[in-house]
C-alpha positions as a Markdown table, in Angstrom:
| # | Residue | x | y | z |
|---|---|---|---|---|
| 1 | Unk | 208.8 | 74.2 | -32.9 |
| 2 | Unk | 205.7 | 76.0 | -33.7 |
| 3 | Unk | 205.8 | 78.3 | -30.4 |
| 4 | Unk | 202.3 | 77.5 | -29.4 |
| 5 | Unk | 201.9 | 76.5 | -26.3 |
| 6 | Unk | 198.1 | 77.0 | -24.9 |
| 7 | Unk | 195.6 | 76.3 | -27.4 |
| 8 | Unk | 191.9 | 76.9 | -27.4 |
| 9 | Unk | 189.7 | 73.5 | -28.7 |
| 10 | Unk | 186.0 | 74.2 | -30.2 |
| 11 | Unk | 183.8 | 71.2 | -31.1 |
| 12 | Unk | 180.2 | 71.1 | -29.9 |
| 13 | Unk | 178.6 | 68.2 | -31.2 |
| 14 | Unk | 177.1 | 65.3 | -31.4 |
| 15 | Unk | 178.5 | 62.9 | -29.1 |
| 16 | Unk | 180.3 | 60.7 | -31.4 |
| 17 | Unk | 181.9 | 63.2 | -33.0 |
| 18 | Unk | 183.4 | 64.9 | -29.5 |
| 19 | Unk | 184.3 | 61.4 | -28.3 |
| 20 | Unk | 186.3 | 60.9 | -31.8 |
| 21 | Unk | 188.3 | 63.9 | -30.9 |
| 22 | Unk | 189.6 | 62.3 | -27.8 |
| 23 | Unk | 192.4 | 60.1 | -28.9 |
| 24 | Unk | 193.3 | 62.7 | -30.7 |
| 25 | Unk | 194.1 | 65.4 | -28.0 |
| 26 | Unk | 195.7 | 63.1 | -25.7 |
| 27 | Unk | 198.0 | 61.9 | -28.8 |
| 28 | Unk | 198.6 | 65.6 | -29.2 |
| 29 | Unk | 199.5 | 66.3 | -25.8 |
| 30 | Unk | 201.7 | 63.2 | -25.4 |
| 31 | Unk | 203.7 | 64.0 | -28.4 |
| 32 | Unk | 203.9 | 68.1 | -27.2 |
| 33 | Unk | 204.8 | 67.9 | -23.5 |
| 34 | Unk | 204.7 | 71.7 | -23.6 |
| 35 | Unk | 201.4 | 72.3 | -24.8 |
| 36 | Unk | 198.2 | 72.5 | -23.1 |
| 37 | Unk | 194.5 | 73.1 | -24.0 |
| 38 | Unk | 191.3 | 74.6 | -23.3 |
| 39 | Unk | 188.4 | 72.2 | -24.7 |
| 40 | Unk | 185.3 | 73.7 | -25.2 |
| 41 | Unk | 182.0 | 71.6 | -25.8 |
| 42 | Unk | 178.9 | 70.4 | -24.0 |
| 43 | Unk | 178.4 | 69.9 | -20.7 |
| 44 | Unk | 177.1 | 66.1 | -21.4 |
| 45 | Unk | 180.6 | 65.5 | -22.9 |
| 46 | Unk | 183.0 | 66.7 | -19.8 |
| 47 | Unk | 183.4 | 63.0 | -18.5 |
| 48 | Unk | 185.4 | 62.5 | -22.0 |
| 49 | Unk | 188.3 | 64.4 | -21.0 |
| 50 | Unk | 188.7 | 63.7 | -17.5 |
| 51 | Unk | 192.2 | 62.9 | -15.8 |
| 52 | Unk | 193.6 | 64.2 | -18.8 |
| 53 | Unk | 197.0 | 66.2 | -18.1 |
| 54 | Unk | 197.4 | 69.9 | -18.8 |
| 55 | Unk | 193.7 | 70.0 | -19.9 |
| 56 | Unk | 190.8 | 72.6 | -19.0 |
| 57 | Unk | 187.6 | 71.6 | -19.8 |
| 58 | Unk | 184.8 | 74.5 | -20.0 |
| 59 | Unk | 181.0 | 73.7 | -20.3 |
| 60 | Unk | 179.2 | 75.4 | -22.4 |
| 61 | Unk | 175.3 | 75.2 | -22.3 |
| 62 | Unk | 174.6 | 76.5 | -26.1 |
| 63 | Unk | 170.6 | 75.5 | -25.2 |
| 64 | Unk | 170.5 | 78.2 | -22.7 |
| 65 | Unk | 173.1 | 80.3 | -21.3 |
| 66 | Unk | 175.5 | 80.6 | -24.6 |
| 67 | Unk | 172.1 | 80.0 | -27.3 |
| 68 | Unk | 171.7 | 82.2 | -30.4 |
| 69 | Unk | 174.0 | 84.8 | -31.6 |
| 70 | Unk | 174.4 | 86.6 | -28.7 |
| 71 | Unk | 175.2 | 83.4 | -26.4 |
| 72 | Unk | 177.8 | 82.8 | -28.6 |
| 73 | Unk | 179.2 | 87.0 | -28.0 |
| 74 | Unk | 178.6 | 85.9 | -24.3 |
| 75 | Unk | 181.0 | 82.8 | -24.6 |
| 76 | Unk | 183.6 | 84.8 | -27.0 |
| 77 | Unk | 184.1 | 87.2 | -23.9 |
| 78 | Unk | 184.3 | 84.3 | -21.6 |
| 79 | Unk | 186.6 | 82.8 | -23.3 |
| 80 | Unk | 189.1 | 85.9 | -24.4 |
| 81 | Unk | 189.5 | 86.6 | -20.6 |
| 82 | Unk | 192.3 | 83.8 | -20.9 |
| 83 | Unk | 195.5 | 84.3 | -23.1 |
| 84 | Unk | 195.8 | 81.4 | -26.1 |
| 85 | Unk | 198.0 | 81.3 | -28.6 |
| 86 | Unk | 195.9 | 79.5 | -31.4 |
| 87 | Unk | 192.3 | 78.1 | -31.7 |
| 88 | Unk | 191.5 | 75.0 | -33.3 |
| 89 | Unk | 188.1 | 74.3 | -34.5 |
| 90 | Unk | 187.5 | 70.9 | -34.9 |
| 91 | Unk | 183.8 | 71.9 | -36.2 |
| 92 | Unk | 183.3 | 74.4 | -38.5 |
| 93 | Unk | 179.7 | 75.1 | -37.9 |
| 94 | Unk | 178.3 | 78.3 | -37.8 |
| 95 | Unk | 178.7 | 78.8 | -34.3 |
| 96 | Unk | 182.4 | 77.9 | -34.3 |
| 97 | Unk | 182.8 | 80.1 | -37.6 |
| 98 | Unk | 181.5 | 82.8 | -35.7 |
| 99 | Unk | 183.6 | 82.5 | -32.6 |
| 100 | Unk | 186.6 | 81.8 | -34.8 |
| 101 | Unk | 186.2 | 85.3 | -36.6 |
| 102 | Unk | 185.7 | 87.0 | -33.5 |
| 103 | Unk | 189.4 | 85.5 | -32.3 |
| 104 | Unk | 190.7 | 86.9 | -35.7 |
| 105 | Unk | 190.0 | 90.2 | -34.9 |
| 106 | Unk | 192.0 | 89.8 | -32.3 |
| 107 | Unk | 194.7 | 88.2 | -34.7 |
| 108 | Unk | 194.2 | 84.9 | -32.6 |
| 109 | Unk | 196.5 | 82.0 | -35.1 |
| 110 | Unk | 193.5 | 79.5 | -35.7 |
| 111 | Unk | 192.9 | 76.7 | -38.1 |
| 112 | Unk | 190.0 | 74.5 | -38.8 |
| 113 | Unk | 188.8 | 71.0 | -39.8 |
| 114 | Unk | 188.5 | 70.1 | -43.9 |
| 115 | Unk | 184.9 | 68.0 | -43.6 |
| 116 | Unk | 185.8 | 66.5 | -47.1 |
| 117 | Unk | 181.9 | 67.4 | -48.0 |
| 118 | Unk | 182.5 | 67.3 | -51.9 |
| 119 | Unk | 184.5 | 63.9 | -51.3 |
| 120 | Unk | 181.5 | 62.7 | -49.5 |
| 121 | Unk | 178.6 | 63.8 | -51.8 |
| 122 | Unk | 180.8 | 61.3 | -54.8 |
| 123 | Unk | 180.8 | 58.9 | -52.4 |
| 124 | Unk | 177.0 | 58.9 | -51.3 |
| 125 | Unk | 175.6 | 59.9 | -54.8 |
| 126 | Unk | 173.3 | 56.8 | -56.6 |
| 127 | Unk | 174.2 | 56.3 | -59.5 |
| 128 | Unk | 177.5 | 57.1 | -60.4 |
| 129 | Unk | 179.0 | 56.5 | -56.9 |
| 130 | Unk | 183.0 | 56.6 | -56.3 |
| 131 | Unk | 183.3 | 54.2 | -53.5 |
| 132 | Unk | 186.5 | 54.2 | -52.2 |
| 133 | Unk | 188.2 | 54.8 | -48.5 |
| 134 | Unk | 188.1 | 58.7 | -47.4 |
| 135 | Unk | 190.5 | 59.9 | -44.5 |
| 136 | Unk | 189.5 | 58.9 | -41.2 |
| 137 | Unk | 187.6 | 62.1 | -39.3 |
| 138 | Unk | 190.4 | 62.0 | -36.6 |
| 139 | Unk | 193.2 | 62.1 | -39.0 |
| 140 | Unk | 190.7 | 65.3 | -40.4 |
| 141 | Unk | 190.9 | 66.4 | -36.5 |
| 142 | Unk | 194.7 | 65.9 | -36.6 |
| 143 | Unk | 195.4 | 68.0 | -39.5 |
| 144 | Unk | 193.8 | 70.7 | -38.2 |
| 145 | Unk | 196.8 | 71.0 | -35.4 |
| 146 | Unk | 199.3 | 70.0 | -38.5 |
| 147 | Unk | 198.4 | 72.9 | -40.1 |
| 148 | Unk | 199.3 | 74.8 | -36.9 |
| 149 | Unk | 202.7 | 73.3 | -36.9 |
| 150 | Unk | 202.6 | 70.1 | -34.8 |
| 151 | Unk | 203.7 | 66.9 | -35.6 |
| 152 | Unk | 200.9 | 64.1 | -34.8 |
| 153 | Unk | 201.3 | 60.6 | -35.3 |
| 154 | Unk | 197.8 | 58.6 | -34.7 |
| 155 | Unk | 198.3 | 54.8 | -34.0 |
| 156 | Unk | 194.5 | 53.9 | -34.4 |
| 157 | Unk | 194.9 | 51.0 | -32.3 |
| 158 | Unk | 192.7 | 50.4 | -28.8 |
| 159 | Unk | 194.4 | 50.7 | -25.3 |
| 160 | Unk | 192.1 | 48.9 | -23.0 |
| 161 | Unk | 192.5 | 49.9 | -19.1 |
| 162 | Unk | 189.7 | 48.5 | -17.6 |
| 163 | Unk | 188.4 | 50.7 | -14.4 |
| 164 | Unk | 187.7 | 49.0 | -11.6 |
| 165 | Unk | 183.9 | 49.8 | -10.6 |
| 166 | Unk | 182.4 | 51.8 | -7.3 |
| 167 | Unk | 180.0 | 49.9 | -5.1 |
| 168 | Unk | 177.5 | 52.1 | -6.3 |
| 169 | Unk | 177.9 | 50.7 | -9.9 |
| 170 | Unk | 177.9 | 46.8 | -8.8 |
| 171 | Unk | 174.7 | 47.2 | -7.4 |
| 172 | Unk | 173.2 | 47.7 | -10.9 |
| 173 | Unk | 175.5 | 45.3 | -13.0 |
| 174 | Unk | 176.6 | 42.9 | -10.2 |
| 175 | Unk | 180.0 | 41.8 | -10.3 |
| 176 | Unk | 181.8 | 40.8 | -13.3 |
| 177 | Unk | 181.6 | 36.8 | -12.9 |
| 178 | Unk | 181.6 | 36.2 | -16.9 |
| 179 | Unk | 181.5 | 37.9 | -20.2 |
| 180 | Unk | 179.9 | 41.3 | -20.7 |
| 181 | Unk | 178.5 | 42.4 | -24.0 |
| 182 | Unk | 177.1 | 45.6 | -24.1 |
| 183 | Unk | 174.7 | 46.3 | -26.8 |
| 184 | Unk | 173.9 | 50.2 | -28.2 |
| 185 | Unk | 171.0 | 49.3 | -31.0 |
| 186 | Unk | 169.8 | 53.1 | -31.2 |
| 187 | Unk | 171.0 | 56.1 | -33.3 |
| 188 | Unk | 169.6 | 59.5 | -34.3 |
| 189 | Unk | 168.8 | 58.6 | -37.9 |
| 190 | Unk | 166.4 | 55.2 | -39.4 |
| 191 | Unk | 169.3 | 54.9 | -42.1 |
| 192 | Unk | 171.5 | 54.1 | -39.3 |
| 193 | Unk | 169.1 | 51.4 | -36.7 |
| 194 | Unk | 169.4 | 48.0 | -37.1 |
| 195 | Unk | 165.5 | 46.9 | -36.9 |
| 196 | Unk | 164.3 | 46.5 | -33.4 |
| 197 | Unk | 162.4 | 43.4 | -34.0 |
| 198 | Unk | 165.7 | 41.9 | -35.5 |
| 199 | Unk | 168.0 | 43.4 | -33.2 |
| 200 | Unk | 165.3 | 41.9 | -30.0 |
| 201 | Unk | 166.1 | 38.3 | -32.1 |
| 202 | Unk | 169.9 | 39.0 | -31.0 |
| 203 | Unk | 169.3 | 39.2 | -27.7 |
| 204 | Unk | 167.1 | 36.5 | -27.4 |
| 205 | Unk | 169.8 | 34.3 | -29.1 |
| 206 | Unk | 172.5 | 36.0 | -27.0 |
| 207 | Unk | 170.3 | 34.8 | -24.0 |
| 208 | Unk | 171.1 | 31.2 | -24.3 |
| 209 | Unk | 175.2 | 32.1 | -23.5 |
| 210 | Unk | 176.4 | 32.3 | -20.6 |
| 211 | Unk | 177.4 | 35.7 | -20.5 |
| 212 | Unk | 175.6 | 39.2 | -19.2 |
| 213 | Unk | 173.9 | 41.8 | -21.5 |
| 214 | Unk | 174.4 | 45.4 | -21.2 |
| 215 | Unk | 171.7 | 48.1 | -23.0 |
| 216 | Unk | 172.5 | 51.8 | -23.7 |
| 217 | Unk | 170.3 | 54.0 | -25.0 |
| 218 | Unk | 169.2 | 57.5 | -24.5 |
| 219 | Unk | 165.5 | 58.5 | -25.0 |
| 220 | Unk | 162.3 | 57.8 | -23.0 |
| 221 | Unk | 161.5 | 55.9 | -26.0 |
| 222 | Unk | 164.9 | 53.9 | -25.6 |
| 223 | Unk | 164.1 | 53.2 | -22.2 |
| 224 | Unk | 160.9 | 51.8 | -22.7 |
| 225 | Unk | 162.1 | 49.4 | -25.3 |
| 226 | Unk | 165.0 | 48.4 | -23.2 |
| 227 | Unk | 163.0 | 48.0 | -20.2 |
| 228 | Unk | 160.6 | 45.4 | -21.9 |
| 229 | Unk | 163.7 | 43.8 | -23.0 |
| 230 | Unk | 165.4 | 43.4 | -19.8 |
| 231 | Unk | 161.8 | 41.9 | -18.5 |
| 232 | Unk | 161.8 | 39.5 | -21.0 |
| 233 | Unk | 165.3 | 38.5 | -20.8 |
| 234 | Unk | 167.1 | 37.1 | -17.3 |
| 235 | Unk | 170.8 | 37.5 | -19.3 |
| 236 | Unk | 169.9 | 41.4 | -20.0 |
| 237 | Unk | 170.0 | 44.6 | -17.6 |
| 238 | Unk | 168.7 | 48.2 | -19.3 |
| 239 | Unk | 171.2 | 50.8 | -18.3 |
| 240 | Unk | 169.3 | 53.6 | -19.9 |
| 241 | Unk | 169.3 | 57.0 | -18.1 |
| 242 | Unk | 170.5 | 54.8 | -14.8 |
| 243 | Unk | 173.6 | 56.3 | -14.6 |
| 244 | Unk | 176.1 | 59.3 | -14.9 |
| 245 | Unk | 178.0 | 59.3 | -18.0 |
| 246 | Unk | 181.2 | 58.6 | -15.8 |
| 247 | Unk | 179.7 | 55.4 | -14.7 |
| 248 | Unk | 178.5 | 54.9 | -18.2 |
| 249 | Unk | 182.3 | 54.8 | -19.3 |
| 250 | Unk | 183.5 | 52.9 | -16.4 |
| 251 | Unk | 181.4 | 50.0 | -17.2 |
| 252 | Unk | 182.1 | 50.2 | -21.0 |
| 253 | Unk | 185.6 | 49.6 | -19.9 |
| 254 | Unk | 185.0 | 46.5 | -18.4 |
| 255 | Unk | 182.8 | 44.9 | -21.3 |
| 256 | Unk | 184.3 | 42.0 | -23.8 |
| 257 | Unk | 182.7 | 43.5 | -26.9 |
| 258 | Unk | 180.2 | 46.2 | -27.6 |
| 259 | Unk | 177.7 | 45.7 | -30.6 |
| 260 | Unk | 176.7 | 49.6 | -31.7 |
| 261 | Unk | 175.5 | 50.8 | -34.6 |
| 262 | Unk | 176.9 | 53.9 | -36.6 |
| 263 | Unk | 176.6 | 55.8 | -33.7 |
| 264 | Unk | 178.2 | 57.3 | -30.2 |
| 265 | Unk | 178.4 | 53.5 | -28.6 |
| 266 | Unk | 180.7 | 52.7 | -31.0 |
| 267 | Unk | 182.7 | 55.7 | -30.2 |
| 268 | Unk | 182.3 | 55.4 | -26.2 |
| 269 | Unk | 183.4 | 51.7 | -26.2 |
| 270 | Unk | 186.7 | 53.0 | -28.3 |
| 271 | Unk | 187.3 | 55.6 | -25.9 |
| 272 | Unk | 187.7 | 52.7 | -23.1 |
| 273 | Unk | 189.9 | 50.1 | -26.1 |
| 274 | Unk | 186.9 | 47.8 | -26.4 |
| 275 | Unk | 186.5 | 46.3 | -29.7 |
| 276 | Unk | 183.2 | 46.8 | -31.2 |
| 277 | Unk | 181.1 | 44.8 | -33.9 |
| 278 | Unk | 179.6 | 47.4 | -35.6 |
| 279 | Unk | 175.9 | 47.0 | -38.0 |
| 280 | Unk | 175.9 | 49.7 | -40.8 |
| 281 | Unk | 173.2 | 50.4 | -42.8 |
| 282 | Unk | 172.6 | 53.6 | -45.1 |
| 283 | Unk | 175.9 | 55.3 | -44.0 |
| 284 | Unk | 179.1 | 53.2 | -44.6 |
| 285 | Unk | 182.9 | 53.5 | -42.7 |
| 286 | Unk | 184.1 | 54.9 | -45.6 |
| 287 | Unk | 183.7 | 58.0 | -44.9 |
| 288 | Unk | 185.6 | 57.9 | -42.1 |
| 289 | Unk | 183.7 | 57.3 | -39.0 |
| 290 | Unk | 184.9 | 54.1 | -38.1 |
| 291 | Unk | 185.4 | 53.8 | -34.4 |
| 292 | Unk | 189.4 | 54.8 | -33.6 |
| 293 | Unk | 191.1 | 51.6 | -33.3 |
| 294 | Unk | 188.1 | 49.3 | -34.4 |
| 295 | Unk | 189.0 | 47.3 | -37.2 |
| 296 | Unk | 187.2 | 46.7 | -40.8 |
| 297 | Unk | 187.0 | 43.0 | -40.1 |
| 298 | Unk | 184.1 | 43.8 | -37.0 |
| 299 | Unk | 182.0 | 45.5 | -39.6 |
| 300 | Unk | 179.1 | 44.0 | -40.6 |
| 301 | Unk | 177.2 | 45.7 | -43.7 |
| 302 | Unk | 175.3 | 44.8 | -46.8 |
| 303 | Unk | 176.9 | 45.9 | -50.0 |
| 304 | Unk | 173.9 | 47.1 | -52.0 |
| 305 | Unk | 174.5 | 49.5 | -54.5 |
| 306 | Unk | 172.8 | 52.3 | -53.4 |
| 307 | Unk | 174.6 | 52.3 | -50.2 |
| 308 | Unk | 176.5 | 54.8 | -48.6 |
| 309 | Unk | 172.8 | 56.9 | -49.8 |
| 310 | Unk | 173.8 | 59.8 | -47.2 |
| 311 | Unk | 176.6 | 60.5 | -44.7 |
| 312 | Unk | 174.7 | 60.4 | -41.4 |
| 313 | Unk | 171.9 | 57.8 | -42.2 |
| 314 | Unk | 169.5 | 60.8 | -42.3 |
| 315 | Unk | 167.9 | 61.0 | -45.6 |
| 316 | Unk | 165.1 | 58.9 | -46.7 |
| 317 | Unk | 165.2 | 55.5 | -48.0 |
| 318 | Unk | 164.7 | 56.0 | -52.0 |
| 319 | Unk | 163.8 | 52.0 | -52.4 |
| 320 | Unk | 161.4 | 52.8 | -49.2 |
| 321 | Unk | 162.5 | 49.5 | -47.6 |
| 322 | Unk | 165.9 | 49.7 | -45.9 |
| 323 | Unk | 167.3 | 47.0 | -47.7 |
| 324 | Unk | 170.6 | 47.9 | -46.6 |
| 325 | Unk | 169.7 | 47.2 | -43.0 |
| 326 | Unk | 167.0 | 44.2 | -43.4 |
| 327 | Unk | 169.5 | 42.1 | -45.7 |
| 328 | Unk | 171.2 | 41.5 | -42.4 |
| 329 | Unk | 170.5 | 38.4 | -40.6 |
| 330 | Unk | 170.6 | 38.2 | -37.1 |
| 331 | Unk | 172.6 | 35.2 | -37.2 |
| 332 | Unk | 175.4 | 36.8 | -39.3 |
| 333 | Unk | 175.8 | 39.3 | -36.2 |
| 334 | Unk | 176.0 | 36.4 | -34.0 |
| 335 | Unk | 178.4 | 34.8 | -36.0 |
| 336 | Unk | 180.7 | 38.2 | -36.1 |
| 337 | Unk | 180.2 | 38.3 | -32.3 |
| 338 | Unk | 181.2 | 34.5 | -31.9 |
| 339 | Unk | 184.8 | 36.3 | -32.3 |
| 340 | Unk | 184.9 | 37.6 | -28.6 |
| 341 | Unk | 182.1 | 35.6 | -26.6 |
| 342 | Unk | 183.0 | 32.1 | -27.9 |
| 343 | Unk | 179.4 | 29.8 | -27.8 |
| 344 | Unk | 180.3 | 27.6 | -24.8 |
């Protein structure tokens, strides 16, 4: 027994990488019936951790009311005004390092997450590349309560519950009369996006099924795209900035497969224990971001020498042709996604 019962949680971003901490917590608290936690992290993330037992979720806004070094003073005083008995900071950024130093002054227990960085820069390094299997990033988030004395055991396998939807939410996707793909074909980085006009070829093959097709995206930009899609497409509805993230996870819950790229859809559709065919490109699972549960098989990824070339898809192309990405033919993700929406 480690005798900590209330601990404080920091990770701030990006989506993905707050989702991935999820499966985590909950494993944590299902394993420490005494134990309970303040998470602290984005407002955009809150729906993550809802209906989970003994936890406290606090929003904080680090673009406004907690932004800059004296935001994150602001939010150190916030948070002190309850009692923990450790921190653990599942980011190690500089905002977290800072908050973390200000809780050791107050000799708060804390531990934090080991990125691996020197693991990773072997691993996306051309040439002379070690290419092997890193540690998953939520066995990195589960050390970091190890090391304050828990025992945590991950199963990395998906627990689908499917959430029955609100009235509100039929009115945009109908009612569920056969399959549902959803299909996230955006991330933040190039090294990471499946090209559009290839990724457009998908859905006009996926068209021909008799299922229903679900787009996510995010940006203006995203919208657009997915709005011309869903016009030239009966089979596919754009549900970009349509609806709360809430609803946004109640619907993942009820799809048969989400196709995603490196990126928070994968992580979202894991969240709800829906299997995932994921495209990779410039980054590869190796270093650890594979979606919890998802299995290798559902990957689908050129193996061109050059690639992993960076860890989060964002640096340049050196062969200036994303080679990694165009040597995938849209009829290989078909075939991958043949698995759970059998051609009938």
């Amino acid at each position: 027994m480690t005798g900590i019962k209330h601990i404080l949680v920091i990770r701030f971003s990006a989506m993905g990488d707050v989702a991935m901490t999820v499966p985590v917590i909950k494993a944590l608290l299902a394993q420490n019936p005494e134990v309970q936690v303040t998470y602290v992290s984005r407002p955009a993330f809150a729906a993550f951790f809802d209906n989970i037992p003994r936890l406290t979720y606090i929003a904080a806004n680090l673009d406004k009311e907690y932004n800059g070094p004296g935001g994150i003073i602001k939010l150190f005083r916030k948070l002190k005004a309850e009692r923990y008995d450790a921190l653990a900071d599942l980011h190690n950024n500089l905002r977290s390092k800072i908050l973390r130093r200000l809780f050791r002054l107050s000799g708060l227990t804390y531990a934090y997450i080991d990125k691996g960085r020197s693991e990773k820069k072997l691993l996306t390094r051309f040439p002379g590349k070690v290419l092997k299997p890193l540690k998953l990033t939520t066995e990195r988030y589960a050390d970091v309560f190890r090391k304050l004395g828990f025992s945590l055991i991950l199963e990395h396998r998906l627990i689908k519950q499917p959430v029955q939807l609100t009235d509100e939410l039929i009115t945009i996707t109908g009612k569920k009369t056969r399959q549902w793909i959803g299909i996230a074909p955006f991330a933040k980085h190039k090294g990471k996006i499946y090209p559009l006009e290839r990724m457009e070829e998908v859905v006009g093959m996926l068209n021909n099924r008799n299922i229903t097709i679900f787009l996510f995206g995010g940006s203006l930009l995203e919208e657009e795209i997915c709005r011309q899609w869903e016009a030239k497409y009966s089979k596919a509805t754009s549900l970009v900035n349509r609806l709360t993230m809430q609803q946004e996870l109640m619907l993942i819950s009820q799809l048969d497969v989400m196709l995603s790229m490196d990126s928070a859809g994968m992580h979202l559709a894991s969240l709800e224990g829906v299997p995932v065919v994921s495209v990779w490109g410039a980054t590869h699972h190796y270093a650890g971001f594979l979606g919890y549960g998802q299995s290798e098989n559902d990957i689908i990824a050129d193996d061109i020498e050059c690639r992993p070339c960076s860890v989060y898809g964002d640096k340049p192309c050196f062969r200036k042709d994303y080679a990694c990405l165009y040597n995938i033919a849209p009829a290989t993700i078909i075939n991958s996604l043949n698995k759970f929406i059998p051609e009938i």
